[in-house]
LUMTI-125381 format. One record per residue: residue in one letter; x negated, y, z negated of N, C-alpha, C in turn. Coordinates in steps of 0.1 Angstrom, whole numbers, plus 2048, in hexadecimal, padded with zeros to 3 digits. Each point is the difference from the previous one (the first is absolute). Example, Ala and Ser with C-alpha at 12.3 -4.5 7.8 and 13.67 -1.06 7.14 Angstrom:
BEGIN
A77C7C77B280980C8007F780C800;S80480B8077F780B80080880B7F8;
***
This chain:
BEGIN
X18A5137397F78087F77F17FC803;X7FD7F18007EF7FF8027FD80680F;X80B7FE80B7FB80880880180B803;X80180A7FA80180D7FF7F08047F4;X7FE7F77F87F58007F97F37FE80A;X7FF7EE8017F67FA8087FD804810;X80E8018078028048137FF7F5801;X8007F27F88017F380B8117F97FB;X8057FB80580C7FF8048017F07F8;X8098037F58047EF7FE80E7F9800;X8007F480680B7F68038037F87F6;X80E8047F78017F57F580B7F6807;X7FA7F48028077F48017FE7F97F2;X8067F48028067F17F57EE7FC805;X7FF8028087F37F18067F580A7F8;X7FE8087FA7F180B7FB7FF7FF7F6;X7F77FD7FF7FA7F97F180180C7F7;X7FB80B80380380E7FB80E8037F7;X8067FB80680E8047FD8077F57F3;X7F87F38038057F57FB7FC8047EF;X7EF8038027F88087F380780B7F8;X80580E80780A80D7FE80C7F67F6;X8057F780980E8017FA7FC7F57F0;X7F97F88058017F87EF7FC80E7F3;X7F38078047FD8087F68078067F7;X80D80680C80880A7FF80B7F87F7;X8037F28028097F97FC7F78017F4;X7F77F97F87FB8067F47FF80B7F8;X7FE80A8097FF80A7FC80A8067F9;X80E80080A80880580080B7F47F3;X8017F48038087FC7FC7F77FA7F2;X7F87FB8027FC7F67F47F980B7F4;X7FA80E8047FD8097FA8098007F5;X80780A80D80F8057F88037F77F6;X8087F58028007F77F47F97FA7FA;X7F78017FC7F77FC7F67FB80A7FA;X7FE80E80680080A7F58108067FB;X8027FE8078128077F880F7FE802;X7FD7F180680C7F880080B80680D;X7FB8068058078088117F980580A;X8078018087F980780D80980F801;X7FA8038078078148008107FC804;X8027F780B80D7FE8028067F87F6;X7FA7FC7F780C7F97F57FF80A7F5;X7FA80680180080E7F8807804802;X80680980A80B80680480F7F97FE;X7FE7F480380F7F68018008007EA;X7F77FF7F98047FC7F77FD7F07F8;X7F67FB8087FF7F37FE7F27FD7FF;X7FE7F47F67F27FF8007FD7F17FF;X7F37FB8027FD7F38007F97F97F0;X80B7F47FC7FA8027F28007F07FE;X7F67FB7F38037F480280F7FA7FA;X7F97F08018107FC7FE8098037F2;X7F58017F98038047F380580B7F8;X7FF80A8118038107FE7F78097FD;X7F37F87F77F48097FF7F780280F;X7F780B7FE7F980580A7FB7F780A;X7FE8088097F97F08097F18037FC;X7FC7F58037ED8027FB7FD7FD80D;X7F280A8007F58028108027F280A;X7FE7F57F67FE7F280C8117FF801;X8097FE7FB80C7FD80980480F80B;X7FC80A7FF80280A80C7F47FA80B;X7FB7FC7FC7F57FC80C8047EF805;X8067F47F98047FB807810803806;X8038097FB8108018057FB807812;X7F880A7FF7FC8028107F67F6802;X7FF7FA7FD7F37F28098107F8806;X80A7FE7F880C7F780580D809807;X80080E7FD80B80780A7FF7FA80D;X7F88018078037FA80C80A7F1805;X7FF7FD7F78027F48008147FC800;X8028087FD8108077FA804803814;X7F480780580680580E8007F180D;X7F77F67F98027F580A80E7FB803;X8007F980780D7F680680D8087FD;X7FE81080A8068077FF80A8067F2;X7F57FF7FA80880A7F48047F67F3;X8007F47FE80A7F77F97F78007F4;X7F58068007FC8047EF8068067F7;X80580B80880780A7FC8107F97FD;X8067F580180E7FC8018027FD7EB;X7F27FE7FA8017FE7F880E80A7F2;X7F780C80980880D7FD8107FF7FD;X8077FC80B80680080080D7F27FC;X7F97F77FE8067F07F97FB7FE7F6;X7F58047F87FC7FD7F38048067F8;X8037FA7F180B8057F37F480E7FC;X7F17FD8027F680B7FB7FA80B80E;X80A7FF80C7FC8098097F0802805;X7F97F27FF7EE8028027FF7FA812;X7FA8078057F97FB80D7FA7F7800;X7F77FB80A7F37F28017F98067F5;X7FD80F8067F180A7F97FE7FE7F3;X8128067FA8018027F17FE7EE7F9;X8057F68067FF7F47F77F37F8802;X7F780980A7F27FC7FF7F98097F7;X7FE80A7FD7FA8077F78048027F7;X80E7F97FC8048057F180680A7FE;X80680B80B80180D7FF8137FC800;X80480E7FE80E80380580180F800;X80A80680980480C80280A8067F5;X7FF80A7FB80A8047F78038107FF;X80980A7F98048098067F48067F6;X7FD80D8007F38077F980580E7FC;X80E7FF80180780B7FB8047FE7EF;X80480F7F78047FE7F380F7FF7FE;X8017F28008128037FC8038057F8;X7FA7FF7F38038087F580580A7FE;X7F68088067FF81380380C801803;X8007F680F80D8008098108037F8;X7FD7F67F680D7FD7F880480C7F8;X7F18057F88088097F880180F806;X7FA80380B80680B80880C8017FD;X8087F280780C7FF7FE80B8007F9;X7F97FA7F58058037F37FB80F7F6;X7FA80880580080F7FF80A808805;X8047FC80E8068078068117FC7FC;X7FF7F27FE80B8007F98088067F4;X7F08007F98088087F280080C805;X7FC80780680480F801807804806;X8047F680980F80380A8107FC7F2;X7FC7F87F780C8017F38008087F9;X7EE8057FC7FF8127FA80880A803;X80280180E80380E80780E7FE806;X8037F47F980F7F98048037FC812;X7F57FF8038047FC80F8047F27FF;X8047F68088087F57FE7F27F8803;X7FF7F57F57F57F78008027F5808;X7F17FA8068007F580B80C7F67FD;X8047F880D8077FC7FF8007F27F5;X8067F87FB7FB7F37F67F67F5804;X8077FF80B7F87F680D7FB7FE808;X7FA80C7FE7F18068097FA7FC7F6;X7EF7FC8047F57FD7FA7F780A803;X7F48027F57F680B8007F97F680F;X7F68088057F67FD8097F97F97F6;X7FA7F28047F57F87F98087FB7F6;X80A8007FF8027F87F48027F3802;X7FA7F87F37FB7F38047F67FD804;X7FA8098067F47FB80A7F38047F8;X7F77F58037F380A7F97F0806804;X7FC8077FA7F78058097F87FA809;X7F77F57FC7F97F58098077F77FC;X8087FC8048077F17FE7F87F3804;X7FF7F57FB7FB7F38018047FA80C;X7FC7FC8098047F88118077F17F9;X8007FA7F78057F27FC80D8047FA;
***
């Protein structure tokens, strides 16, 4: 696109300081923004999840801003920031137990539940045969922002 704008032709390598500039911005922009105004990025908007602190309340401006000053940090020594995820009782990366943050789902189970329990009573209204005993509603148990501890 800039050369189709400008007519001079640009090379993005790792070694261009241009590029080095682009990507941190973007990494603010894009990530520390996002979460520090509204606890997600467009893609965890879509999945349903959001960044909150540990306590389950909001995240505030400075932990979205050190949580992207420390993301990177999660991608070193191939990836083993990230291992936290998956061996810790609270599921937090390097990122999250540096900033205080944790991931949690940003969906309403609630709603979820009594859909289901709508739909149940009207399927015994109309005499259709009601859920089975031991099936559970969607969300049940679970709660809206849940606490990471």
């Amino acid at each position: 696109m800039w050369q189709v704008v400008t007519g001079h032709s640009v090379h993005w390598t790792r070694a261009n300081i241009v590029v080095a500039i682009i990507f941190v911005l973007w990494e603010f922009f894009y990530f520390g923004y996002s979460w520090a105004a509204s606890g997600r990025t467009f893609g965890m908007a879509v999945l349903g999840i959001r960044v909150v602190r540990t306590d389950g309340a909001a995240l505030d401006a400075w932990r979205g801003v050190v949580r992207a000053l420390v993301f990177p940090l999660s991608f070193l020594f191939l990836g083993l920031g990230f291992l936290g995820i998956l061996v810790q009782r609270e599921h937090r990366a390097l990122h999250d137990l540096i900033a205080g943050s944790c991931v949690t789902y940003a969906w309403d189970a609630r709603a979820a539940r009594l859909r289901f329990l709508a739909r149940d009573a009207e399927a015994s209204v109309n005499g259709s045969a009601p859920s089975p005993a031991g099936r559970r509603p969607p969300g049940s148990g679970d709660q809206h922002e849940r606490q990471c501890t």
